[in-house]
C-alpha positions as a Markdown table, in Angstrom:
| # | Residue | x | y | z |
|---|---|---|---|---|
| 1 | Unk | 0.0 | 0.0 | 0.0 |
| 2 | Unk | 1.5 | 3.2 | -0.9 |
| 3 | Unk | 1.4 | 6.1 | 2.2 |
| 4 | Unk | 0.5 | 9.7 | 1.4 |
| 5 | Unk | 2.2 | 11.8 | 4.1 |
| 6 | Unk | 0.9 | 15.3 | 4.8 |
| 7 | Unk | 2.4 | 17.7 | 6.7 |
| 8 | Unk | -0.7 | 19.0 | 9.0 |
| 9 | Unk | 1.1 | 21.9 | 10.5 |
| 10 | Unk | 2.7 | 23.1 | 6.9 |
| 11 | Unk | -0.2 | 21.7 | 5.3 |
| 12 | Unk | 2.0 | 20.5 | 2.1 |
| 13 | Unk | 2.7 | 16.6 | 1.5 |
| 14 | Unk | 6.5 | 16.4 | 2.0 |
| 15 | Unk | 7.5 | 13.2 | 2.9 |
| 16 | Unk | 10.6 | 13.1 | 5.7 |
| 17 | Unk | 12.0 | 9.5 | 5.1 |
| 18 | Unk | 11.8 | 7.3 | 2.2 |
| 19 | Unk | 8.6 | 6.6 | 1.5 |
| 20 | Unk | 6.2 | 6.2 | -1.2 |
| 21 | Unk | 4.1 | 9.4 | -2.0 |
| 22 | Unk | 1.6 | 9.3 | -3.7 |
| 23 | Unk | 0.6 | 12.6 | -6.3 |
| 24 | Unk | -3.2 | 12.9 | -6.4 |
| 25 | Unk | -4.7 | 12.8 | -9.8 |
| 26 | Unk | -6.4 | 15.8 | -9.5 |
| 27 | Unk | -3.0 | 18.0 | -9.1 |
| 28 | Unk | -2.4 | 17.2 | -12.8 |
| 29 | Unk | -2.7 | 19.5 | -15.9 |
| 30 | Unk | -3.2 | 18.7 | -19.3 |
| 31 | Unk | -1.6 | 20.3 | -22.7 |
| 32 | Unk | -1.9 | 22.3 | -24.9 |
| 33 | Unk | -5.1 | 22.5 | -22.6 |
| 34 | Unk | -8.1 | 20.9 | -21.1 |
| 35 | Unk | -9.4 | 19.8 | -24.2 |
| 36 | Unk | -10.5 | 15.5 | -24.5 |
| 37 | Unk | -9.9 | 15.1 | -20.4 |
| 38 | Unk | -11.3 | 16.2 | -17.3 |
| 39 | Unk | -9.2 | 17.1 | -14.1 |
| 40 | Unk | -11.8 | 16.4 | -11.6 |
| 41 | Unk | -11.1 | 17.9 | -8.1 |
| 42 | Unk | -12.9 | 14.8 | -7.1 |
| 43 | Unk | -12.2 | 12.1 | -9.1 |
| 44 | Unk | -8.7 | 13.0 | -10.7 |
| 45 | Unk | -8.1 | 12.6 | -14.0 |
| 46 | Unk | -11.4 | 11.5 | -16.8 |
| 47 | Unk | -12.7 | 10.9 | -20.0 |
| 48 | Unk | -9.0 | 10.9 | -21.4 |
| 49 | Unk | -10.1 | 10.8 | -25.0 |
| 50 | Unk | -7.5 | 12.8 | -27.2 |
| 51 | Unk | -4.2 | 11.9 | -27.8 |
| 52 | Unk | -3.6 | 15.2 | -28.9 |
| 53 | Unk | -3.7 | 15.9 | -24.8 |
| 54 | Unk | -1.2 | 15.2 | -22.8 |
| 55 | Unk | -1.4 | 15.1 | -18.9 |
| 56 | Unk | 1.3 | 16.5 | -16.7 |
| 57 | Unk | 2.1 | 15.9 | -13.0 |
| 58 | Unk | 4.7 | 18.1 | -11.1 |
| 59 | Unk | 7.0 | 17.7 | -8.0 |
| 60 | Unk | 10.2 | 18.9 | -6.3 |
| 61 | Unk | 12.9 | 16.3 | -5.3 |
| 62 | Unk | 15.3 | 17.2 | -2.9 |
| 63 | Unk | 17.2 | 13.9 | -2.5 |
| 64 | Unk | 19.2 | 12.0 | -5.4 |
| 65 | Unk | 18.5 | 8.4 | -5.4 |
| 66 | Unk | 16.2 | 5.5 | -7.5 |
| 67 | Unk | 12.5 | 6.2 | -7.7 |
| 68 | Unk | 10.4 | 3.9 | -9.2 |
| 69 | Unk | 6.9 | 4.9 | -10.5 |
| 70 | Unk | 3.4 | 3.5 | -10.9 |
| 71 | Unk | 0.2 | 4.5 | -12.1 |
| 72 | Unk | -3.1 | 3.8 | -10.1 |
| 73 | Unk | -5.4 | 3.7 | -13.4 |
| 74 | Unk | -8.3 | 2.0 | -15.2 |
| 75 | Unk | -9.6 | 2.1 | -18.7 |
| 76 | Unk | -13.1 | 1.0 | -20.1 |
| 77 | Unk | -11.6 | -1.3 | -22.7 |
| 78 | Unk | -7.6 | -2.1 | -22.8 |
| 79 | Unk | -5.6 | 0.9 | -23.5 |
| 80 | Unk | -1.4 | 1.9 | -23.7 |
| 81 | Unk | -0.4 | 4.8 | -22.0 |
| 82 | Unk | 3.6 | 6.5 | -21.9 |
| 83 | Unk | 5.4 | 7.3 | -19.2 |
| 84 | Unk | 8.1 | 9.8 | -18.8 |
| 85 | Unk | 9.9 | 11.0 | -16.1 |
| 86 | Unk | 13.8 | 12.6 | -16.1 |
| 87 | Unk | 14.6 | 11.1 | -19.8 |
| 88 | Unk | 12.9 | 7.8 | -19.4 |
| 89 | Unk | 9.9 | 6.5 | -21.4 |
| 90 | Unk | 7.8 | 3.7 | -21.2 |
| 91 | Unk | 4.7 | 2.4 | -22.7 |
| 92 | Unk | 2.3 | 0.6 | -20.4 |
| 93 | Unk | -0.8 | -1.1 | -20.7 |
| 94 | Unk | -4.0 | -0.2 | -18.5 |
| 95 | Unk | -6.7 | -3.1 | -18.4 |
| 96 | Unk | -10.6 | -2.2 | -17.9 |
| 97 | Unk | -12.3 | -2.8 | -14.7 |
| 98 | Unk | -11.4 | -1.0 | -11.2 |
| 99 | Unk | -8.5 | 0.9 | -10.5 |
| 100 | Unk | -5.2 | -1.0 | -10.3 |
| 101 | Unk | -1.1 | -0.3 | -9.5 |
| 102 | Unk | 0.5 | -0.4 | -12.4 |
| 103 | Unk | 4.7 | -0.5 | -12.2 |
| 104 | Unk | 5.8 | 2.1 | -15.4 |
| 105 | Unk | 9.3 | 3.3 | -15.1 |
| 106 | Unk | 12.8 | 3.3 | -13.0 |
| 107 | Unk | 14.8 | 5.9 | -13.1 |
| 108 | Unk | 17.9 | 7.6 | -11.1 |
| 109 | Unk | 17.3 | 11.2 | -9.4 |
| 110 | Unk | 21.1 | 13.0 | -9.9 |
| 111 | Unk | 19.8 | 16.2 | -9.3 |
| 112 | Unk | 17.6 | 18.1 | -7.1 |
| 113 | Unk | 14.8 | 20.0 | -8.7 |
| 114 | Unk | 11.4 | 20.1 | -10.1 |
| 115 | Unk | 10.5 | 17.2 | -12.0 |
| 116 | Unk | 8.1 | 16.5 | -14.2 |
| 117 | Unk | 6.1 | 13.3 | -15.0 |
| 118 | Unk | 3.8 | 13.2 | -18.5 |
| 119 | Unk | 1.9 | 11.0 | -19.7 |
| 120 | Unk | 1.0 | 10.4 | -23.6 |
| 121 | Unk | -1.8 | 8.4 | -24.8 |
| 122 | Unk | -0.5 | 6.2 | -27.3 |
| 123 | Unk | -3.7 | 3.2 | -28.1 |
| 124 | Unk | -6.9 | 2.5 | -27.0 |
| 125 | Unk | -9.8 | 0.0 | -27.8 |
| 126 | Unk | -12.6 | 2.0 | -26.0 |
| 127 | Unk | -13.7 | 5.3 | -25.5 |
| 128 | Unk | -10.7 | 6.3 | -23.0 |
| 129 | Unk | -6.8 | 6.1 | -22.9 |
| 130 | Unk | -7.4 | 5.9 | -18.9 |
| 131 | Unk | -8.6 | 7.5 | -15.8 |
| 132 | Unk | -6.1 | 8.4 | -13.2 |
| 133 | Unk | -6.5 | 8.4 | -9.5 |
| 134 | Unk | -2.8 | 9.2 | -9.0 |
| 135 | Unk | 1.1 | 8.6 | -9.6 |
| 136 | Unk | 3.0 | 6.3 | -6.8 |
| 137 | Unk | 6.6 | 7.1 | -6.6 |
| 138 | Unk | 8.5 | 5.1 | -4.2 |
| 139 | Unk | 12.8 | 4.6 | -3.2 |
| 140 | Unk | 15.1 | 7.0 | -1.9 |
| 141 | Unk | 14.5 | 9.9 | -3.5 |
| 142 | Unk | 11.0 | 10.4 | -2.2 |
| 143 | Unk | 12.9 | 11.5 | 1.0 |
| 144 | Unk | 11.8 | 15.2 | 1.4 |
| 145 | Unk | 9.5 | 15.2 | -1.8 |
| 146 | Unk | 7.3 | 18.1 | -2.4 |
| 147 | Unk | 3.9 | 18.3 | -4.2 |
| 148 | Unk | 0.8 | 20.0 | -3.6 |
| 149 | Unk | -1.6 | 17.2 | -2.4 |
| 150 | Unk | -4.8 | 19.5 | -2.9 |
| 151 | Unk | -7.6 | 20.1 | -5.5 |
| 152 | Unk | -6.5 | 24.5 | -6.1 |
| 153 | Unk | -4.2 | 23.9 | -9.0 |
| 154 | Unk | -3.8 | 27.9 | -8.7 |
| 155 | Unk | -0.1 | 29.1 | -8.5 |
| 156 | Unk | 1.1 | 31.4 | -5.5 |
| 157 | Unk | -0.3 | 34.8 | -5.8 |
| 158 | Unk | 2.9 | 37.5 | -5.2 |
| 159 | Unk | 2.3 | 40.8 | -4.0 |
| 160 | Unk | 4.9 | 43.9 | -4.0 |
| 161 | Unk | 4.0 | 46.0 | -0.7 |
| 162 | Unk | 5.0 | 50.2 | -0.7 |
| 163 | Unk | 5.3 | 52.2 | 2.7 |
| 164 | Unk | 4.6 | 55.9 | 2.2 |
| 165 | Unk | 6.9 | 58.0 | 4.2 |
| 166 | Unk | 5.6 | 59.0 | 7.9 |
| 167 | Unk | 2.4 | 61.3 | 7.9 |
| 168 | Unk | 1.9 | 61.6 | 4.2 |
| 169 | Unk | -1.5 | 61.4 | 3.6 |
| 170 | Unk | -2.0 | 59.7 | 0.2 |
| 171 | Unk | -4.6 | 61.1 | -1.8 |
| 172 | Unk | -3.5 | 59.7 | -5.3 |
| 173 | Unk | -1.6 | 56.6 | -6.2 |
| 174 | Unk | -0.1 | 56.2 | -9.7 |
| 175 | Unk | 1.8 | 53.1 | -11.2 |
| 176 | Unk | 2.8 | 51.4 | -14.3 |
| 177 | Unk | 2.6 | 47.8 | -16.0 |
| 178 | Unk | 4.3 | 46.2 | -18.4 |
| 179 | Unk | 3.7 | 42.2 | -19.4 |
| 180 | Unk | 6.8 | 41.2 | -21.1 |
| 181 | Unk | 5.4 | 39.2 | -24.6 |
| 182 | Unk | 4.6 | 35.3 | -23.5 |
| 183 | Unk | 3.8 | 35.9 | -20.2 |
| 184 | Unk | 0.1 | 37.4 | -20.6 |
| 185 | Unk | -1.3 | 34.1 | -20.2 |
| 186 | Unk | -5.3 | 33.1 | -19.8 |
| 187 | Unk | -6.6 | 33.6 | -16.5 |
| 188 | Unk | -4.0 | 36.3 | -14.7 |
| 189 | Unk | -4.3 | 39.4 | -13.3 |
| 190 | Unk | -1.5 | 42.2 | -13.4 |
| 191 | Unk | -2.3 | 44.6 | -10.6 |
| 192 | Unk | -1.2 | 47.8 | -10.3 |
| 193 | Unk | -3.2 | 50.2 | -7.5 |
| 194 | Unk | -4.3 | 48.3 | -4.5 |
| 195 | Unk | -5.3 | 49.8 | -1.5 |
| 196 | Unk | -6.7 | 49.3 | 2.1 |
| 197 | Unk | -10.1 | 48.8 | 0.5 |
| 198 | Unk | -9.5 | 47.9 | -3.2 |
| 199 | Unk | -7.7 | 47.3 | -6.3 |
| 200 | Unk | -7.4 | 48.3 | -10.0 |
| 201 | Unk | -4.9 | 46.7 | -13.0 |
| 202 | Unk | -5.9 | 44.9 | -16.1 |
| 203 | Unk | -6.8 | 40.7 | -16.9 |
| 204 | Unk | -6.5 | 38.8 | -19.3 |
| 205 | Unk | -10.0 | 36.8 | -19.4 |
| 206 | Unk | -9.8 | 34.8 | -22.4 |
| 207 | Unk | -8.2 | 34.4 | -25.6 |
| 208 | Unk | -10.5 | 36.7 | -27.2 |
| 209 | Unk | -11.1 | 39.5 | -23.8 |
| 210 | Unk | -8.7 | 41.3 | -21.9 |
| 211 | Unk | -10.7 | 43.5 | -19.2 |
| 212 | Unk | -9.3 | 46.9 | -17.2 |
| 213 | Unk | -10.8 | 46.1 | -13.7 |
| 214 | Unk | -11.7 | 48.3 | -10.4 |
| 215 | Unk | -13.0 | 46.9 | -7.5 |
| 216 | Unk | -13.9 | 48.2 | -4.0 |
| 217 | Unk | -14.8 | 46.4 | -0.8 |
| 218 | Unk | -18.1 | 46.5 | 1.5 |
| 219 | Unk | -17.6 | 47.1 | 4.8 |
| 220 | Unk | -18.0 | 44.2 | 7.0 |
| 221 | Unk | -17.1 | 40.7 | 6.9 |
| 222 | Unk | -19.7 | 39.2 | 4.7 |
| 223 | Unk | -17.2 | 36.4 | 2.5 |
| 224 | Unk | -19.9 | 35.1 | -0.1 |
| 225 | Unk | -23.1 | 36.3 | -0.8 |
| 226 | Unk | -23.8 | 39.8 | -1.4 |
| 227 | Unk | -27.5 | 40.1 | -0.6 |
| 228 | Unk | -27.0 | 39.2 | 3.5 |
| 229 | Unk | -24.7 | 42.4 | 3.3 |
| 230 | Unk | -26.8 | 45.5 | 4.7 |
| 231 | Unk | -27.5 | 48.9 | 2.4 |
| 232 | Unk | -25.5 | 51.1 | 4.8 |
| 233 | Unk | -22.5 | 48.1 | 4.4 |
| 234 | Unk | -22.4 | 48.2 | 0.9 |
| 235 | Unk | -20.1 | 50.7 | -1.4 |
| 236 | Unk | -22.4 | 52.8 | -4.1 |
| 237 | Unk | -21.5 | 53.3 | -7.4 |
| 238 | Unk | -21.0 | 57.1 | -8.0 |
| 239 | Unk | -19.7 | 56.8 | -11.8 |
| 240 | Unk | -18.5 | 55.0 | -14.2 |
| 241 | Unk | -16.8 | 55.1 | -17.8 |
| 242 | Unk | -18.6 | 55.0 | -21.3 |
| 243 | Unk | -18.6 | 51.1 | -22.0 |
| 244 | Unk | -17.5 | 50.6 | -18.7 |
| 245 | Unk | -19.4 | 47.7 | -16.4 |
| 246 | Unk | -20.7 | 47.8 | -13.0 |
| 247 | Unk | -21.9 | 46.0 | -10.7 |
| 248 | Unk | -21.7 | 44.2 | -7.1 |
| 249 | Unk | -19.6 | 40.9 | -6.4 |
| 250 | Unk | -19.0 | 38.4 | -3.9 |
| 251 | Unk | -16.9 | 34.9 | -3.2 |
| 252 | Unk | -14.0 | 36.8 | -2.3 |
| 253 | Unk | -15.4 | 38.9 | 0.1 |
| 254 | Unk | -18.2 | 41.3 | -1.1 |
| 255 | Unk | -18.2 | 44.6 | -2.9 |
| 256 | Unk | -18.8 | 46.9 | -6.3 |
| 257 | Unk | -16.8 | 46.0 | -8.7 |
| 258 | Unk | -16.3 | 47.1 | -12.0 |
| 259 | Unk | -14.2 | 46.9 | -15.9 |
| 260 | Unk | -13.9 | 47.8 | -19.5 |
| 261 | Unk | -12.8 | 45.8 | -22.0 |
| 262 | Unk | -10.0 | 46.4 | -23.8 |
| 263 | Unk | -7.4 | 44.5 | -25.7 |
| 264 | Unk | -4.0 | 45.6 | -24.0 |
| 265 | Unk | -0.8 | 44.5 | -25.5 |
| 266 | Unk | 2.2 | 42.3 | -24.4 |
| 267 | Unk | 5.1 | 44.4 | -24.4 |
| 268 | Unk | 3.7 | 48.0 | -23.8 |
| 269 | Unk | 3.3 | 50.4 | -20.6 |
| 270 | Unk | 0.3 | 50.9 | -19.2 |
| 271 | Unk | -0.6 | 53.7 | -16.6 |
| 272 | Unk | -2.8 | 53.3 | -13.7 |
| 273 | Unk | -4.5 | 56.2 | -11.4 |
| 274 | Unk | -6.3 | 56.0 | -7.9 |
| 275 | Unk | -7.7 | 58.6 | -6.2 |
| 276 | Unk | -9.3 | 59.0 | -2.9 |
| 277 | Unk | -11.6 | 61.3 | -1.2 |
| 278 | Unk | -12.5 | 61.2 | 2.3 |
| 279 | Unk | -15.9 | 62.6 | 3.7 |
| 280 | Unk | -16.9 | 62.3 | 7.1 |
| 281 | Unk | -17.2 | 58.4 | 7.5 |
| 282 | Unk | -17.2 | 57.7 | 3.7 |
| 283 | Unk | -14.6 | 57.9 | 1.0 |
| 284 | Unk | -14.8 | 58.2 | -3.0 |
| 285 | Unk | -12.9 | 56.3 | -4.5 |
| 286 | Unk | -11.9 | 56.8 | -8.6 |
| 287 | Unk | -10.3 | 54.9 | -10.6 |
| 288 | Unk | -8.6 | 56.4 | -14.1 |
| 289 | Unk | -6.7 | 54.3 | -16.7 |
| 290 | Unk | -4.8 | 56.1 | -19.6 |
| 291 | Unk | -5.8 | 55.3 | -23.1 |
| 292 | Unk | -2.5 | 55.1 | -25.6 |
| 293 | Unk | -4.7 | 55.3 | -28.4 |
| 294 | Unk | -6.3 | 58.4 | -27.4 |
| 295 | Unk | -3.7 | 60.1 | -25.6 |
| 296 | Unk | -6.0 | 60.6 | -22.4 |
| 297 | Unk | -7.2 | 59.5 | -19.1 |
| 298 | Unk | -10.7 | 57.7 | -18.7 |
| 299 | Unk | -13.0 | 57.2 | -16.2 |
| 300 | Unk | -13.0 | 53.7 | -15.2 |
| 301 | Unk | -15.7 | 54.2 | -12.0 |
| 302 | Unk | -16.1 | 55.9 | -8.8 |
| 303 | Unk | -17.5 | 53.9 | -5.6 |
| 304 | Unk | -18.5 | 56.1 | -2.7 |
| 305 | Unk | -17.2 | 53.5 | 0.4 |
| 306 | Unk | -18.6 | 53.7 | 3.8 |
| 307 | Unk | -17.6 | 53.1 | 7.2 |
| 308 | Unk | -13.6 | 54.8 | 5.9 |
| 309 | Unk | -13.6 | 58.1 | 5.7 |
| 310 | Unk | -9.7 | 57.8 | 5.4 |
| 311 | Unk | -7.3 | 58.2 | 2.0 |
| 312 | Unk | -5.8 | 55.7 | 0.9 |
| 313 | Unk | -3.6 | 52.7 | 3.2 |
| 314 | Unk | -1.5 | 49.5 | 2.8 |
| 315 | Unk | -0.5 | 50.4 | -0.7 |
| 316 | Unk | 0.5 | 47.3 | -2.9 |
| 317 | Unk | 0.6 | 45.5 | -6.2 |
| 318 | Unk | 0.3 | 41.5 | -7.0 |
| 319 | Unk | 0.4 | 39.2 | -9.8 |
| 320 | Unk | -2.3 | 36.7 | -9.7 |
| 321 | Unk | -3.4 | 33.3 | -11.8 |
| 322 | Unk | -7.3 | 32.7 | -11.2 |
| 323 | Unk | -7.7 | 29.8 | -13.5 |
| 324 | Unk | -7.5 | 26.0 | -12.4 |
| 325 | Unk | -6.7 | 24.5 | -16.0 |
| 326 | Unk | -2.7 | 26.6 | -16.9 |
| 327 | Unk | -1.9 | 26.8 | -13.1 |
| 328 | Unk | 1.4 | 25.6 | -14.4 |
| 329 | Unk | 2.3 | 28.2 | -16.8 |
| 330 | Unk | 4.6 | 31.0 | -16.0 |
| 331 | Unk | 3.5 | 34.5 | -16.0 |
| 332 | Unk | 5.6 | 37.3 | -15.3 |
| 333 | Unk | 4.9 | 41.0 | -14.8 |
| 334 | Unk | 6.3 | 44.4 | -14.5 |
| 335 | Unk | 5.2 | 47.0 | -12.2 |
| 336 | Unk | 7.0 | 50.7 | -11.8 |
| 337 | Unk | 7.2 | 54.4 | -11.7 |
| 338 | Unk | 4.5 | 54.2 | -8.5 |
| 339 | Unk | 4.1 | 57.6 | -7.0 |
| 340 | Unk | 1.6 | 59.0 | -4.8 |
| 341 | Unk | 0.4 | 62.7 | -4.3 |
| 342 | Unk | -0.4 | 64.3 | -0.9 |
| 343 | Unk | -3.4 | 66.6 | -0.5 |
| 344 | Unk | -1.3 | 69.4 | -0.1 |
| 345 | Unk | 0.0 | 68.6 | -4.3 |
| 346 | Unk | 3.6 | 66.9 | -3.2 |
| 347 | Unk | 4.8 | 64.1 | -5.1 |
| 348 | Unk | 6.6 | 61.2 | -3.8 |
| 349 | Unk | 8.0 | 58.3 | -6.0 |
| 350 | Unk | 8.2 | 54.8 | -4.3 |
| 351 | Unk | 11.2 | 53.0 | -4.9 |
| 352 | Unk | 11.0 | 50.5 | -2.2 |
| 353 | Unk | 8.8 | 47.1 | -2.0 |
| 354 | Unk | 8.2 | 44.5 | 0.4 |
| 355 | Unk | 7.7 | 40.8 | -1.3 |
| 356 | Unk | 4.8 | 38.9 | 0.5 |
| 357 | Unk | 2.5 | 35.8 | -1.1 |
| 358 | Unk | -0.6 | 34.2 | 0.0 |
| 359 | Unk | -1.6 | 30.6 | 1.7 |
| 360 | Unk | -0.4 | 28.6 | -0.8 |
| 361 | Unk | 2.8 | 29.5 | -0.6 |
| 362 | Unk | 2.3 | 29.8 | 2.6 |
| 363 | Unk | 1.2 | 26.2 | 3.3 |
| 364 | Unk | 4.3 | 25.3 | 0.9 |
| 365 | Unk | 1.8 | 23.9 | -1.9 |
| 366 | Unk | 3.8 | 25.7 | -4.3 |
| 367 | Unk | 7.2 | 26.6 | -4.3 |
| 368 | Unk | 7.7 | 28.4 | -7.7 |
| 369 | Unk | 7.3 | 31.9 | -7.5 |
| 370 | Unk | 9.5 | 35.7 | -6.9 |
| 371 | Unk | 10.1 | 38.9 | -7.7 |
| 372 | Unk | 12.7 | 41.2 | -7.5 |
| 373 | Unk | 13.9 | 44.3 | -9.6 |
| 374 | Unk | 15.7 | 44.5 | -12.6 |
| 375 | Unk | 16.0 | 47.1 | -15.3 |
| 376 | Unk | 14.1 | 50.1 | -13.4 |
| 377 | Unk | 11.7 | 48.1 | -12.7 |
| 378 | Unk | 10.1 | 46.0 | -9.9 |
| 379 | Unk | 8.8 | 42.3 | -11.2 |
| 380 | Unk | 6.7 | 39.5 | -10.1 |
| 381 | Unk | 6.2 | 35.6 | -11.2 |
| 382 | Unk | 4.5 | 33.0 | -10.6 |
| 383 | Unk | 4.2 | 29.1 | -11.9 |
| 384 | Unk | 6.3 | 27.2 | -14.3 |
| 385 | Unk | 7.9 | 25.1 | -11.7 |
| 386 | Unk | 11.1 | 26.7 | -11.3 |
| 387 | Unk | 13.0 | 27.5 | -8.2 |
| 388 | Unk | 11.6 | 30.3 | -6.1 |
| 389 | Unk | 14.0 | 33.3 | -5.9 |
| 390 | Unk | 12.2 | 35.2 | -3.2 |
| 391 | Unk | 10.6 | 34.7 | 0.3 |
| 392 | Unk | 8.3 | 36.3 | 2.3 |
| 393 | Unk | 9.2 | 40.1 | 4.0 |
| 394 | Unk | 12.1 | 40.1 | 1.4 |
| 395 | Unk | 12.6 | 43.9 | 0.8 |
| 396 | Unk | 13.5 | 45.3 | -3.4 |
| 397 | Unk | 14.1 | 48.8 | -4.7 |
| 398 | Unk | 14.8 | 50.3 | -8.0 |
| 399 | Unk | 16.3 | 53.3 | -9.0 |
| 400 | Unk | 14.2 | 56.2 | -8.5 |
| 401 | Unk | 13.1 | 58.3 | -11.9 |
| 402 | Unk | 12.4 | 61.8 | -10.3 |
| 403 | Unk | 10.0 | 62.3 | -12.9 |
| 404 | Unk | 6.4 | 62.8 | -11.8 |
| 405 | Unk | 3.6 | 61.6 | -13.3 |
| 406 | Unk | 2.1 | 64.8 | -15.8 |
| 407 | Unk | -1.5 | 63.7 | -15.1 |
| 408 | Unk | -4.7 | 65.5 | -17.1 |
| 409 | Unk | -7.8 | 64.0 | -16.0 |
| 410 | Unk | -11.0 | 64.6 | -17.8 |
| 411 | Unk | -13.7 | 67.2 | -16.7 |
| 412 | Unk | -17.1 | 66.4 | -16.5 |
C-alpha cells in the first residue's frame, strides 16, 4: 500500500524519510489545454479521449537516489499509456475494470529539482486512454519530496507592498505595468493600484477578452453572498466610464466591482491612477486608466465606500493566476514608476517594496514563485515550476526616476 504523508502543520505533502508518496490525480494539468480530459477535483483525471492531450504531473525532489513509479489507473476497454519522467519512457498497458497499480518506469534522481512526470496516450480500444487516480513514486528519492496534495491547482499569488513616508497622507496613487510578450497568459491578473479597500490593474479573461478592472470592498465581513450584506454596508456606485461595467460581487469577500474591455498589449506600458476622497465616515474612491490610443485618461468608476472616511492605506501591487486548467504556466509581470500625491499637491515616487505571497505558498503547496527588480523596474512571477528566488518580507528597490507623473484627468 503506498502512504501519502501530509504535513498538517505546513499543510503540504512532503514526505521526511523514504517513502512512497503518492501525487493525487487531481493536481495534474493537461496540454496544450483541457481539451479530451477532465481534471476532476474529485475524481482526478477522466474521459481521457484525445491523444492530442497530454497530462502533466509536477514535483520537487530534494534527494538524489532510485524512484520507481506507478500508475493507479483503469480504462473502459484495454488501453497503452507513456510514461516519462527525467529522460525515461515507457509504454504501459491499463486493463478495464477497477483501479489498479501499475509499475511504469525506473529511473535515477542525480539532481535536485522540479520534475516533471507526462503521460502520452499512445492506443486505446474504447472510448478512453485511462482515468487516473494518481502517480506512486516510491525509493530513496521520495525523502523530502514536495507536491501540492490538494484540489486548487492555482499558482502562488505575489504581491509587492509600498510604505509611504511617515504622515503623508495619500490622496493619489499612480503606477505602471508592463507584461513582457509570452507571459500574458489566460486567467492572470497584473495589478497595479491596490489599496486598504480595493484594487485596479488589467486581466486577461480569455483568448479573445482582456478586461481593465476596479474593484472596492463593503464594509463588513460578509465572504460570499452579497444580498446578506446590509445597504449602509455596501459601497455605491458614484460613476462609471462609457462602456464601462458595473456591478456588485462576492466569493472573495463582497463589494462593487467594476471593468472595460479592452485589448491591451504584451510588451507595452500601461498607466494606472487612484484617487481618494474622504468625507466624514465615507470615501470616494476613482479609478482612471490612460488610453494610448487616445492620448487621455478615462474614467474607469467611482464607488463612494462607507464606514472609511480615510485616503488611501496598505499600498501594494500582485500578480495573480485565477484559472485551475494553466496553473502551471509561467506569468511574469512588470510594475513601476509608483508615486503618490499628498493633498497638499507633493509628489513622492516609491522605490521600495516588500515581497509577500498568500496561503499557498504559505502552506508550501507551491514553491515556484518571486520577484525582485531588474532594469528600473520591480517584477513579479508566478508558476512554471522553477525555483523560487524570493521569500516572504524580502525587501527590493529600484532606481528612482524623479519624474512625476504629468496627469490630465477629464472634466465632467
Amino acid at each position: 500500500m503506498f502512504l501519502l504523508l501530509l504535513s498538517l502543520a505546513a499543510g503540504r505533502a512532503v514526505a521526511q524519510e523514504s517513502a512512497p508518496a503518492a501525487i493525487p490525480g487531481f493536481t495534474a494539468y493537461a496540454s496544450p489545454n483541457e481539451n479530451g480530459v477532465d481534471i476532476s477535483g474529485r475524481n482526478g483525471v477522466v474521459n481521457w479521449t484525445d491523444s492530442a492531450t497530454t497530462i502533466q504531473f509536477y514535483c520537487h525532489i530534494s534527494t538524489p537516489g532510485t524512484l520507481k513509479l506507478a500508475l493507479n489507473a483503469k480504462s473502459d476497454a484495454p488501453s497503452k499509456v507513456s510514461v516519462t519522467m527525467n529522460g525515461v519512457t515507457k509504454i504501459v498497458s491499463v486493463a478495464s475494470g477497477g483501479f489498479a497499480s501499475i509499475p511504469a518506469l525506473q529511473t535515477k534522481i542525480k539532481t535536485p529539482g522540479f520534475y516533471d512526470i507526462t503521460l502520452k496516450g499512445i492506443e486505446k480500444q474504447g472510448k478512453i486512454y485511462a482515468d487516473v487516480k494518481d502517480v506512486t513514486l516510491e525509493g530513496p528519492a521520495t525523502k523530502g519530496i514536495q507536491f501540492n496534495p490538494k484540489s486548487w491547482r492555482r499558482s502562488a499569488s505575489v504581491h509587492l507592498n509600498y510604505t509611504p513616508p511617515e504622515g503623508k497622507n495619500v490622496e493619489y496613487f499612480y503606477g505602471e505595468i508592463k507584461v513582457p510578450a509570452g507571459e500574458d497568459k489566460i486567467g492572470t491578473y497584473f495589478m497595479s493600484c491596490g489599496f486598504h479597500r480595493g484594487y485596479f490593474g488589467m486581466q486577461v479573461n480569455s483568448a479573445t477578452e482582456r478586461r481593465i478592472i476596479f474593484s472596492v470592498w463593503d464594509s463588513g465581513k460578509e465572504p460570499d453572498d452579497r444580498s446578506k450584506v446590509r445597504w449602509e454596508d455596501q459601497v455605491t456606485l458614484q460613476a462609471k466610464g462609457d462602456s464601462v461595467v458595473a456591478s456588485g460581487f462576492g466569493g472573495e469577500g463582497t463589494g462593487g466591482h467594476s471593468h472595460w474591455i479592452y485589448n491591451w498589449k504584451a510588451g507595452e506600458t500601461y498607466r494606472f491612477l487612484m484617487h481618494s476622497v474622504p468625507d466624514g465616515t465615507t470615501t470616494l474612491y476613482t479609478a482612471y486608466f490612460y488610453v494610448p490610443e487616445h492620448n487621455e485618461w478615462k474614467l474607469i468608476a467611482s464607488f463612494r465606500a462607507p464606514k472609511d472616511g480615510k485616503y488611501m492605506g496598505h499600498l501594494y501591487s500582485f500578480l495573480e493566476n485565477f484559472s485551475f486548467e494553466n496553473g502551471h504556466q509561467h506569468r511574469k509581470g512588470y510594475f513601476g514608476n509608483h508615486w503618490i500625491k499628498t493633498p497638499e499637491g507633493e509628489w513622492i515616487e516609491l522605490t521600495k517594496a516588500r515581497f509577500t505571497n498568500d496561503a499557498t505558498a504559505k502552506a508550501g503547496d507551491r514553491l515556484d514563485f518571486g520577484g525582485g527588480a531588474e532594469n528600473g523596474w520591480f517584477y513579479l512571477w508566478t508558476s512554471g515550476f522553477k525555483p523560487a528566488n524570493a521569500k516572504l518580507g524580502d525587501g527590493f528597490e529600484r532606481p528612482a526616476t524623479g519624474r512625476q507623473p504629468d496627469i490630465k484627468l477629464p472634466r465632467f
